[in-house]
Structure formats: structure tokens, C-alpha cells
N, C-alpha and C positions, 0 to 999 in steps of 0.2 A: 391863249390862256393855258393851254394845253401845253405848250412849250417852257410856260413860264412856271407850271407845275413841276416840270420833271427835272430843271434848273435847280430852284428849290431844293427838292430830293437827293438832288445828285449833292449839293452840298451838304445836306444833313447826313448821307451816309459815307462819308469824306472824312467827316468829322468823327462819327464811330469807328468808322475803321484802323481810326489812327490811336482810339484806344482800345479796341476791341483783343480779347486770347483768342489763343490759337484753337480753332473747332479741333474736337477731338471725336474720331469717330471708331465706331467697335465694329465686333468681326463682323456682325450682322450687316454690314453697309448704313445704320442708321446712326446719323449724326446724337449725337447726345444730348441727355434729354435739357440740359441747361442751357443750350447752344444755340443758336441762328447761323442761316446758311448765308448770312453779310458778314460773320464775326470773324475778322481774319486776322493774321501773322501780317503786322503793317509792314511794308516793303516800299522803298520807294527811290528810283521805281520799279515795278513788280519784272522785269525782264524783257525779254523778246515780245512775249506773244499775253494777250490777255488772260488773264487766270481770276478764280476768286477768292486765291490766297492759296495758303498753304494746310493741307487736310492729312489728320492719321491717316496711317494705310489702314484697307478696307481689305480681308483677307478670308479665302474658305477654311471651310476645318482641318483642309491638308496644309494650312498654313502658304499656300497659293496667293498671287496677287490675284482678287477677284476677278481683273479682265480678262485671265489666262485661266483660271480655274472658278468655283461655282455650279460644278459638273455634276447633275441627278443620274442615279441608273435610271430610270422607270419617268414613264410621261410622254407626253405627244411629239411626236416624230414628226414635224412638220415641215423641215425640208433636208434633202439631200444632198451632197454634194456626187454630183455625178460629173464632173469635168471631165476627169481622167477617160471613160467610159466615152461621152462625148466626142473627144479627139481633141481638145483644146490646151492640157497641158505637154504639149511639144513645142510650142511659145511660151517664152519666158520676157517677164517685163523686166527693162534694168535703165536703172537711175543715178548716174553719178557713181560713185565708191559707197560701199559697204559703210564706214566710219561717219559718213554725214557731215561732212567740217562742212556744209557751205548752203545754207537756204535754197538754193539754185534746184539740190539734188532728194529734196526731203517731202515733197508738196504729192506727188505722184501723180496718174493719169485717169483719164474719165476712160468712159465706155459706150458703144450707142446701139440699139437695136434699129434695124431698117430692114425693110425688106427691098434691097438692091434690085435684083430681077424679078418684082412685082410675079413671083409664083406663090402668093398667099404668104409664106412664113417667112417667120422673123428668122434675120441672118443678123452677126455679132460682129463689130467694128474695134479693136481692141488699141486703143493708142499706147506706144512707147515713148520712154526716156529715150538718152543718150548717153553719153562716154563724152569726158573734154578729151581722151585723144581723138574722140571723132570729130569735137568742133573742128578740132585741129586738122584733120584731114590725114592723122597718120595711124587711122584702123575704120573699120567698117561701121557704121553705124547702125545699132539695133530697129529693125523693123516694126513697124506697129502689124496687124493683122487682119484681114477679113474674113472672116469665117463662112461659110458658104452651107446654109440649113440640107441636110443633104433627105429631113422627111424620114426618118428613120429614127432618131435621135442622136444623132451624130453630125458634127460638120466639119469641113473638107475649110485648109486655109488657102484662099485663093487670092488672097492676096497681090502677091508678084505680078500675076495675070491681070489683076484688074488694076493695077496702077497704082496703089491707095499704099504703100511701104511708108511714107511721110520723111523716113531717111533725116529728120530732125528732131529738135528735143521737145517730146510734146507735152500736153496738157491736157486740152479739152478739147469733146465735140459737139456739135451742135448739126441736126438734118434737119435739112427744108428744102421743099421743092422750090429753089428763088426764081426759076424761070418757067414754073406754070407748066412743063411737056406730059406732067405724070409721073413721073422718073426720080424718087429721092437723091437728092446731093448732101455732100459731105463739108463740113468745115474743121477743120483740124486748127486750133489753139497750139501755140508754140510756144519756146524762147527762141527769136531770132522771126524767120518770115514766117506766116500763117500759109496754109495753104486754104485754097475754095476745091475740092474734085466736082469737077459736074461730071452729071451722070450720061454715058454714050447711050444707053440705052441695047446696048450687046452686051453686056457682064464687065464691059472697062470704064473706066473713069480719065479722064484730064484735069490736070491745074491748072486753074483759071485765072488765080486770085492776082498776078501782076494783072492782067486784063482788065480783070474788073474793078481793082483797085483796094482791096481789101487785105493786102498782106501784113499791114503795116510792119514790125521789124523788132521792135524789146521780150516783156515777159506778157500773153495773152492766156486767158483761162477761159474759164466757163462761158459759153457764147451760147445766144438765145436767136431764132428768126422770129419774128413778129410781123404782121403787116400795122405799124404803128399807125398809118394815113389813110386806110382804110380804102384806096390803090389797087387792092387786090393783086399784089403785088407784096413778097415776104420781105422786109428790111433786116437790120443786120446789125445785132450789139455786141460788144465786146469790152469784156471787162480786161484793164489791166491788170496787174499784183503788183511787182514790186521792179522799180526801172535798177537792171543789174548790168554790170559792166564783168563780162569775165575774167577781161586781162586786171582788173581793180575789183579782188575780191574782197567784200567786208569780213577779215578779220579782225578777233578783240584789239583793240585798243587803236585801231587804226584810221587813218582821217574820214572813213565809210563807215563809219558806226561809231566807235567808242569801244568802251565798255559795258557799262551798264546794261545794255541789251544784249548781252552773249550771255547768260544765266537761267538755270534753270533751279529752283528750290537751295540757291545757293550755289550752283556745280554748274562749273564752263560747259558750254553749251555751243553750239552751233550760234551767228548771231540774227535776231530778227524777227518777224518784218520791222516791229518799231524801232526807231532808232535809222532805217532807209527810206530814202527816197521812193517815192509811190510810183506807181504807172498810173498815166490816164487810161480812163474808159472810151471807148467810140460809140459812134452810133452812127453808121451806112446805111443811107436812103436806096432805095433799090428803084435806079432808072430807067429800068422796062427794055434795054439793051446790051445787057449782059454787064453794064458798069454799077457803080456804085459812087454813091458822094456823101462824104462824110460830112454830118450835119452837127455834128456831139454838141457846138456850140450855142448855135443857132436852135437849137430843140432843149436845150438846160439840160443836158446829160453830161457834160464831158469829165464830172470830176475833179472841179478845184480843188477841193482838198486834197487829192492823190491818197484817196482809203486804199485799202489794200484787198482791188475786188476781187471774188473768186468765182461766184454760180447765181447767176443769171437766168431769169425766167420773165419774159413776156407772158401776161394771163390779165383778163380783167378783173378787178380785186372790188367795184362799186358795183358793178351792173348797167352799167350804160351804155356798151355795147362796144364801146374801147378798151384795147387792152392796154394794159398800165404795165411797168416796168419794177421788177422786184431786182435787186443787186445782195447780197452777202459781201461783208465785209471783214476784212481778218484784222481785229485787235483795234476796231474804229469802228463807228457808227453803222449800221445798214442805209441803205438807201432804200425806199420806195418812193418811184416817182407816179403821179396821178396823167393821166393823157387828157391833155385842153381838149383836144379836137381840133386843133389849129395847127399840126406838125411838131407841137411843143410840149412841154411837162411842167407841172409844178412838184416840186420838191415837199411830198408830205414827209418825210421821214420822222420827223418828230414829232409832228401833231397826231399823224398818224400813231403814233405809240411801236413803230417797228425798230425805229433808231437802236431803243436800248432795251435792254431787260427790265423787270418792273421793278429791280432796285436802282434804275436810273443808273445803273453801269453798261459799258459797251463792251461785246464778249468778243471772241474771237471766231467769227462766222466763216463757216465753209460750205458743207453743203446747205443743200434746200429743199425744202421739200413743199411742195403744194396743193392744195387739197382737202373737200366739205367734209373733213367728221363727223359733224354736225346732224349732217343730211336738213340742213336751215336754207341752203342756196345758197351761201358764200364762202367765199375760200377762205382758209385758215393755214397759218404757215409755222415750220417746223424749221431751226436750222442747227446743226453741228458745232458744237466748238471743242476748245479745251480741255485738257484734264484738268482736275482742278479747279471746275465748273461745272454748271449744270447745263443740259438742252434745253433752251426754251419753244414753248411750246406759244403761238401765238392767235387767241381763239378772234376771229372777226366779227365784230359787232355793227357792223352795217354802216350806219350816220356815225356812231360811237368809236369807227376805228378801233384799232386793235387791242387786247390786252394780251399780257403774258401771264400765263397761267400755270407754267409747269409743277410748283411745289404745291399749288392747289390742287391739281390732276394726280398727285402721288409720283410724279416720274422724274422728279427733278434730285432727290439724292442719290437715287442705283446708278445716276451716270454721272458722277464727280469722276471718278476714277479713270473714267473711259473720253479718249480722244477722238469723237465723232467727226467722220467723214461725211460720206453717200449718206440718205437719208429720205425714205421717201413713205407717202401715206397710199399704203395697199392695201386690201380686200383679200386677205389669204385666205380665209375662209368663206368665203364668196357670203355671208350671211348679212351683208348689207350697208355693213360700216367700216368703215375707213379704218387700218392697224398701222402702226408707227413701225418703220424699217429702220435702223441703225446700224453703217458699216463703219469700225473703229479700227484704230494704229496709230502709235505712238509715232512722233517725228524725232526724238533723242534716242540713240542707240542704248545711250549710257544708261539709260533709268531700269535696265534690269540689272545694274551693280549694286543698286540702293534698294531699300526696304521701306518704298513707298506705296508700296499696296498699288501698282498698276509697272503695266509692260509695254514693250515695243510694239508683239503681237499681240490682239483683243481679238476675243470672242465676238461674232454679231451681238446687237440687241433686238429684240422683237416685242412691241406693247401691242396686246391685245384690246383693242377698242370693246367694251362691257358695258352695261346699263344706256343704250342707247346712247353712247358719248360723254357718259357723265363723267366716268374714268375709266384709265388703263390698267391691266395686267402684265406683269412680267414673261413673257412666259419661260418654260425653264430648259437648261441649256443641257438637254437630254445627249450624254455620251453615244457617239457616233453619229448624231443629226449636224445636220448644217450650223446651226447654233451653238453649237459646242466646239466648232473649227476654232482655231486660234492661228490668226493669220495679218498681216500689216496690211488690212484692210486702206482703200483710198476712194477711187471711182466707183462707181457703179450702176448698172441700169435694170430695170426691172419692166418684166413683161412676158406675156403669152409665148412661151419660142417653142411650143409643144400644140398648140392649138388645143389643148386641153381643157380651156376653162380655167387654168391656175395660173397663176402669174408667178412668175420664176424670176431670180437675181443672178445675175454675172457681173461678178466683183473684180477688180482687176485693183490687185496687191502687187506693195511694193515689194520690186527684185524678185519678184516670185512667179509662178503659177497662177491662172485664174482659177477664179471658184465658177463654176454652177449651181447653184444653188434651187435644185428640182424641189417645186412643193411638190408633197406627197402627204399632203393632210387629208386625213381621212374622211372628210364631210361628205356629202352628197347633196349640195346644195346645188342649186340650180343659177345659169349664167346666159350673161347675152355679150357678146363683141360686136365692135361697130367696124364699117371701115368706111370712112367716110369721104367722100369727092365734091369739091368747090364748083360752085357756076362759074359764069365769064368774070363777076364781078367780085369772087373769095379767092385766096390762095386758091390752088389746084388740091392741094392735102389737108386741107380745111384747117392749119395749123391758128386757132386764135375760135374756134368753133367751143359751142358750150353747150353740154348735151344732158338733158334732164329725162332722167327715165324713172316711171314710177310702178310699180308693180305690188300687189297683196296692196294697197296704202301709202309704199314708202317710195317719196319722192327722194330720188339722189341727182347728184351733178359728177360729170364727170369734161374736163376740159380737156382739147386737142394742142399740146402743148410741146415747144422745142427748147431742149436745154435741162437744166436742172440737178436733181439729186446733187453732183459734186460733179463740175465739169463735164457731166455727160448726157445720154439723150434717151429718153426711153419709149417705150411701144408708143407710139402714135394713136390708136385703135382703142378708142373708150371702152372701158370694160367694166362690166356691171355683177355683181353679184346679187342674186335676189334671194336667198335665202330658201325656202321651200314651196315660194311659189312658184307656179307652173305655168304661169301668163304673166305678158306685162299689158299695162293697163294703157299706157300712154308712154310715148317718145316726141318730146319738143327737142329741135334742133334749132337753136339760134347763132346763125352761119354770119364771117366774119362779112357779108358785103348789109348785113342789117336787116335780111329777112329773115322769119322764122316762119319754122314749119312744123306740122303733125305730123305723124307718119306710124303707120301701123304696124307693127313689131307679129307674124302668124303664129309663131311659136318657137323655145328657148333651148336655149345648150346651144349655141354654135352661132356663127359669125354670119351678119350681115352687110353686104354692099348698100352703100345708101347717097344718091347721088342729088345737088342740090338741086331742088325743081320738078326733079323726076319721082322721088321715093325709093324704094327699095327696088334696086336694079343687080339682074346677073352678073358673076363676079369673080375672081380666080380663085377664091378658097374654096377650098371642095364638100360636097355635100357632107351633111352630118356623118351617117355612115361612114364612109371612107376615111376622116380625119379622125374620127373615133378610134378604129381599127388601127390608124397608123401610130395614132398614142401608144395606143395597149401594146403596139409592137414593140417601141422605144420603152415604155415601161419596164416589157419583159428582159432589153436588152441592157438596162440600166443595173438590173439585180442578175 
């Protein structure tokens, strides 16, 4: 019924939009007051990439495109960019040519946080493009990066030494410990072969992936470990994008596309994805000896349709204690597949209500984000798309399946303009509820020749979670805060890399520089980090674990999760803000082998080891004190 509704819909607004005027929007970002955010400029068909029409530009009072400009003097300072200071900008990311003529070089790379040499802190994995004279073999290929936490607030790239350069054109990543030793490993998303690094366990890494079977060989993105079989053992998805042939590149008009899909608001464009050929998605059973066997079929993953996947999340979305499979899709359906418990999936994507927007249109999905706003116990999902579109926001209703909510929530017109990547639901202010991350950039060069109220490079966005999840706040892009960068935002990962209690962002922009993105919010809210360790019968990194911590009253959730935001992987280490309470009341752990547990939490600010069976066990992160101290010293060294 539920499919048979949005069927319906989808034809009733089919039907409007082929008589519907062009939205006309003013300087404030607010659409007009006679206007619907379905009323579009009929196109057909609309181009490369899904949009929801064509919209006035939306501009500040310096007459700035809003993504670029929108700049307050005065207001909260809430994060930093301390890269530079860090040591991180002496790596540079680079992606094809400057000019963008080719899909191939426009998509960019994720980011992962892991802690390699298990010394408590989080260390930075930085994937790169490449160069067609490097497919070629006649120049070097740009390096991806490992950043090495050196505990100070700086980190050292060690890359070279530990083996992890990738020397191909990458995409995404995705850690998981697949072989149970203790030791995070690496999976690097390509064009061309994927690599697997497992981890030596001395600071190097090996590629494993012809061994164990998992390189496959076209365009790979956002990849997610999950133990789907519940094996205790991490399996292995992989989404495709788009099947490219480089010697047969789709230019307009040519037997690879056409035309029609090389356009952007009317102006030649780079062409795609619609209008190419899709990649399949995989899905790697993991056979407890270093190989892997590719099940996609046999499990109902593999993708007949050839959507064009990008970010990938294993998480359990019902509560039954299986984790289900979330996919993004670009300018086609999403997928959310449900886990039988049998090794297989059913394809909820449509009943579910995730497939499409609540206009029964399908956007243009990139990153993901996952994650209880709510603080209800279920996840709610966020994902990125278009200019020219709104971020839907997707609130979970349990039996009810999903709705999209974003124009009810207030946050669906301030991001028409903006071309959401990375995307993820953090606690910057540790006071309890879940705030919307947004890393944006444009994939057309051209669109800062036109006077369409949006650019190449975008400002982040940040929604302040308010009234207990009712709605969001903008908040504002205060000159010289991290919100106020204007940068061709893409991957990103978000997490603890200060041991401070803040959760911090490293964005990895195309052809550029990373960011750091240091919280520096002023609260004094109180915090708890997890690190959590699998029995015989869970992964070993608890990756698929669901941890509910309640404290003053407020029960939250927080999942042990690989993959996401946009191609990349973020802190592992559940992290709790509690607001100004000074105790937590209760910690239930519901570990991927189907036991739960209590577990007493002695008191808060700073990181616990918590091992399955055992409770809270002795651990590498360092006492309170001392990781305090080591903050306040990288603080000092940041300013």
C-alpha cells in the first residue's frame, strides 16, 4: 500500500510540474510567499544529476552567492580550522584537471579516523585522486595520506612507512577489524582495483585485497564492514557509481551519453551520472580465512538496477538485533535493505519510505548520515544532495518506517543553494542531542560565471538540534570560524582526535588542502567516550554494537558504526554528551553476538575501555588528568 501511495504521488506531482512557474526566491534564502518548493522550471529532462528545478539565486547583502557569503561579525565561534597549525596542510588532494570535463574527476575522496597503533588517539587516513597521465604510467601518482596523532595536537604523515600511499584513484574508505587480531584495517574504494591494507600490527600495513578476493576492478565508493550473519566475523559492502571506461570517455553527444545529460540550468556541463551506465554494488561474506566470497546475489544486494551508489552504512534501522543495510544513491532511488536473518535482505526501500523524498521525487544522494535526534531509540537518517534541492531529513517511526521531514523541520530551503556532501549527526555541544553537520561543493566549475546565487566552493552548514528535536537552528557562519571557510568541500569524518570531549571534522576538499575543523565551543557540558571490545562471538571492534546511555533522565543511543558520512569512516568510540549532568545513570550495551549488558559508567569526562563479558576493563587512553593536560597543551598550540 505504501508503494502504491507514493506511485500515485509521484504521478500527481509529474503532472504539476509540467505546469508549475519558475520558484522565485529573494535575498533572504526564503522562497516566495506564493510558491511551493515542487514548483519548478519543467525540464525534460532535468540533466545529468537530479535537481528540483530551477531556483532565483539566493544572495547576502554584499550581493555574494549565499554558499560563499552569509558572513556575521559577532556570534559563537564553534569551530576552528586549525589544519595548518596541525601539520596536515603539506598534503594536497588532486583529482583529474582543474576544468572538470569528465565525471570521473568531479566526485572527490572520503576520510577515516582510526586509531592505527591502538595508543588511544585517533589518527587521520586521507584518501587521494589521481592524474590520467598517472593511469597512464607517464607521471607519478598522487599519494593518499596517514597522518600519525603525535598527542600534542599535531600529526606527523607516515604514510610512506606504513604502506597505505594507495598510488590509485581513490574514493572511499571504510575500517574494520575483518580479522578479529585487535588491529583496525583499512579498505580503500577506487577507480580501477580496490585495495584491503591489513594491519601488521608494528605501524605498517599490507594489501591483501587480490588474496582475499575483494578488489574488484571499475568505479568503488563508500564501503561499509558489517557482520551481516552474525558470524562474528565483519562482511564487506561495496557500493558501485557509475561503470567508466577511460579510453571511451562520455562526451556530449557521443554514443556514452548523449546529450541531454551534459547540462546544467541550461550551460554545458560535464555529462552525468544519468544518461551512464551504473556500477554494481557487492556484498563480501567474510570466510574467517583471510578470503571473502562475494554473495551480492544470493543475499538481494547486488543492484539490478545499476543506481548510482555512493555511501554505504551497515546499522540496525528496526531493532532486532540485525544490522540492515542503508545505500545513497545519486539521482535514483536509495536503497534500504531489511536483514531476514537468513544471510539475505528484503528490499524495503520503498515501503520503507527512504527510496524518495516526500514529494515522491528521487534526489541526488551522496553522503549519509546516521543517527537518534530523537533520543526515542531509533535511527533517523540524513543525506546530501543537489543544488537546486533540498537535504532531506528522514525522521524514523518505528512499525511506521520513515518519513521525510525536512521542510517541516525549517531546514529544507537554506540548503537549495548548497551542494551537500559529508553529512553527519554530532553532539557539538555535548548537551545531549544530536546537530546536523553539512560539508558542501559544487561539482561544475562553471557555475561561478553565472549569477545563480551558489559556487564551486561552500561554506559548511551546521543545524543546531533545539526544543528537544522538535527543530533546527542555523547557526551562523561567524567570520574566521570554521563555518565561515569557503572550500570545495567532499569527504569527511568526524570524531574525538583531541581526546577532549569534542568531536572535531576533517574534511578533505577537492584539489586542495584539508580542513580541521577544531570544536572550540564554549560549553562546559559534561561527556562520556566508549571504547569498546567484542567477545569471541562479536567482531573484535564491536563494529554493529548499540549503546544506550542514560544520564539526569535522558536516554540516548549511540551505534558502533563503519562507513558513512560521504565515502568515509568516522570515530568508532561512542560518544555521549550529557549535558550538565555529573553522573550517568545507566549504560546498556547490545553487542553484535545478541547479548546485552549493564555496565556501570564511576564517573564522567573522559574515555572508557569496556570489554564484552568483562565490564569496564584497563585501557590505552590515559588517565583523565593527563589527556586533559595534553588538550590544554594543543589548545595552547593551536592559538
Amino acid at each position: 500500500m505504501k508503494y502504491l501511495r507514493r506511485t500515485i504521488l509521484l504521478g500527481i506531482l509529474i503532472s504539476e510540474s509540467l505546469a508549475g512557474p519558475l520558484v522565485v526566491a529573494q535575498e533572504t534564502g526564503k522562497l516566495s510567499p506564493s510558491s511551493t518548493q515542487d514548483q519548478t522550471v519543467p525540464t525534460a529532462p532535468r540533466g545529468g544529476s537530479a535537481t528540483a528545478g530551477v531556483f532565483a539565486a539566493v544572495k547576502d547583502s554584499e550581493l555574494r552567492p549565499i554558499t560563499a557569503g552569509g558572513f556575521v561579525q559577532e556570534g559563537p565561534v564553534i569551530f576552528k580550522d586549525v589544519a595548518k597549525q596541525a601539520g596536515l596542510t603539506g598534503w594536497h588532494h588532486v583529482m583529474g584537471t582543474p576544468e572538470k570535463k569528465y565525471i570521473l574527476e568531479t566526485t572527490g575522496s572520503g576520510v577515516a579516523l582510526l586509531d592505527y597503533d591502538n595508543d588511544g588517539w585517533l589518527d587521520i587516513y586521507m584518501v587521494n585522486g589521481s592524474t590520467y597521465d598517472a593511469l597512464k604510467g607517464t607521471a607519478d601518482p598522487p599519494h593518499a595520506a596517514l597522518f600519525h596523532n603525535n598527542h600534542d595536537g599535531t600529526f606527523t604523515d607516515v604514510s610512506a612507512k606504513a604502506g597505505v600511499t594507495n598510488d590509485r584513484w581513490g574514493y572511499g574508505v571504510a575500517v574494520g577489524d575483518y580479522d578479529n587480531d585487535g588491529w583496525p584495517d583499512i579498505y580503500v574504494s577506487n577507480f580501477g582495483k580496490n585495495r584491503l591494507y591489513h594491519n601488521n600490527h608494528d605501524g605498517t600495513f599490507t594489501d591483501v585485497a587480490e588474496k582475499a578476493g575483494v578488489t574488484l576492478g571499475n568505479w568503488s565508493t563508500g564501503a561499509t564492514f558489517g557482520d551481516y550473519d552474525g558470524d562474528g566475523r565483519l562482511d564487506l559492502f561495496v557500493p558501485g557509481y557509475v561503470h567508466y571506461d577511460v579510453n571511451h570517455p562520455p562526451d556530449p553527444g557521443s554514443e556514452a551519453v548523449g546529450l541531454v545529460y551534459c547540462q546544467f540550468r541550461g550551460v554545458n556541463t560535464l555529462c552525468g551520472p544519468r544518461g551512464l551506465q551504473g556500477e554494481a554494488d557487492h556484498l563480501f561474506h567474510n570466510n574467517g580465512d583471510g578470503t571473502f566470497t562475494d554473495v551480492s546475489e544470493k543475499a538481494g544486494v547486488s543492484d539490478k538496477a545499476r543506481y548510482y551508489g555512493f555511501t554505504a552504512v551497515f546499522v540496525d534501522i528496526n531493532n532486532d538485533g540485525e544490522v540492515d543495510l542503508v545505500v545513497t544513491n545519486d539521482s535514483s532511488p536509495n536503497y534500504l535493505y531489511m536483514n531476514n536473518g537468513d544471510g539475505t535482505f528484503e528490499d524495503a526501500s520503498y515501503y520503507s519510505g527512504f527510496a524518495l523524498n516526500q514529494q515522491g521525487r528521487d534526489q541526488a544522494g551522496m553522503g549519509l548520515a546516521v543517527g537518534d535526534y530523537l533520543n526515542n531509540g531509533l535511527v533517523d537518517l540524513y543525506t546530501g544532495t543537489f543544488s537546486d534541492d533540498y537535504k532531506p531529513l528522514f525522521r524514523n517511526g518505528g512499525d511506521q518506517g520513515f518519513t521525510e521531514i525536512s521542510p517541516e523541520m525549517g531546514i529544507a530551503e537554506v540548503t537549495y543553494p548548497f551542494l551537500t556532501w559529508a553529512t553527519e549527526f554530532i553532539d557539538y555541544d555535548n548537551d545531549g542531542w544530536k546537530d546536523i553537520f553539512l560539508v558542501n561543493g559544487h561539482v561544475y566549475p562553471q557555475v561561478d560565471k553565472y549569477d545563480w546565487g551558489t559556487s564551486y566552493a561552500q561554506r559548511p552548514l551546521l543545524f543546531h538540534n533545539v526544543d528537544r528535536g522538535k527543530k533546527f537552528e542555523v547557526m551562523p557562519a561567524v567570520i574566521g570560524s570554521g563555518l565561515a571557510e569557503v572550500i570545495p568541500g567532499r569527504g569527511a569524518a568526524f570524531g574525538d582526535l583531541f581526546n577532549d570531549g569534542k568531536i572535531d571534522v576533517v574534511i578533505n576538499s577537492m584539489d586542495h588542502v584539508p580542513s580541521l575543523m577544531r570544536n572550540v565551543n564554549p560549553d562546559h557540558h559534561h561527556w562520556v567516550g566508549l571504547k569498546l571490545i567484542g567477545g569471541p562471538k562479536s567482531p573484535r571492534d564491536a563494529v554493529g554494537a548499540t549503546v544506550y546511555l542514560t544520564a539526569n533522565g535522558l536516554r540516548q543511543r549511540t551505534d558502533v558504526l563503519s562507513g558513512g558520512s560521504y565515502e568515509s569512516s568516522n570515530d568508532q568510540r561512542p560518544h555521549f554528551g550529557i549535558g550538565d549532568a555529573t553522573a550517568v545513570d545507566s549504560v546498556e550495551i547490545h553487542w553484535p553476538s545478541g547479548s546485552v549488558e549493564h555496565i556501570t559508567i564511576p564517573t564522567v569526562d573522559r574515555f572508557f575501555t569496556i570489554q564484552e563479558g568483562k565490564g569496564v576493563v584497563p585501557g590505552v587512553l590515559e588517565e583523565p588528568a593527563k589527556a586533559k593536560a595534553n588538550a590544554e597543551i594543543s589548545r595552547q598550540k593551536m592559538h
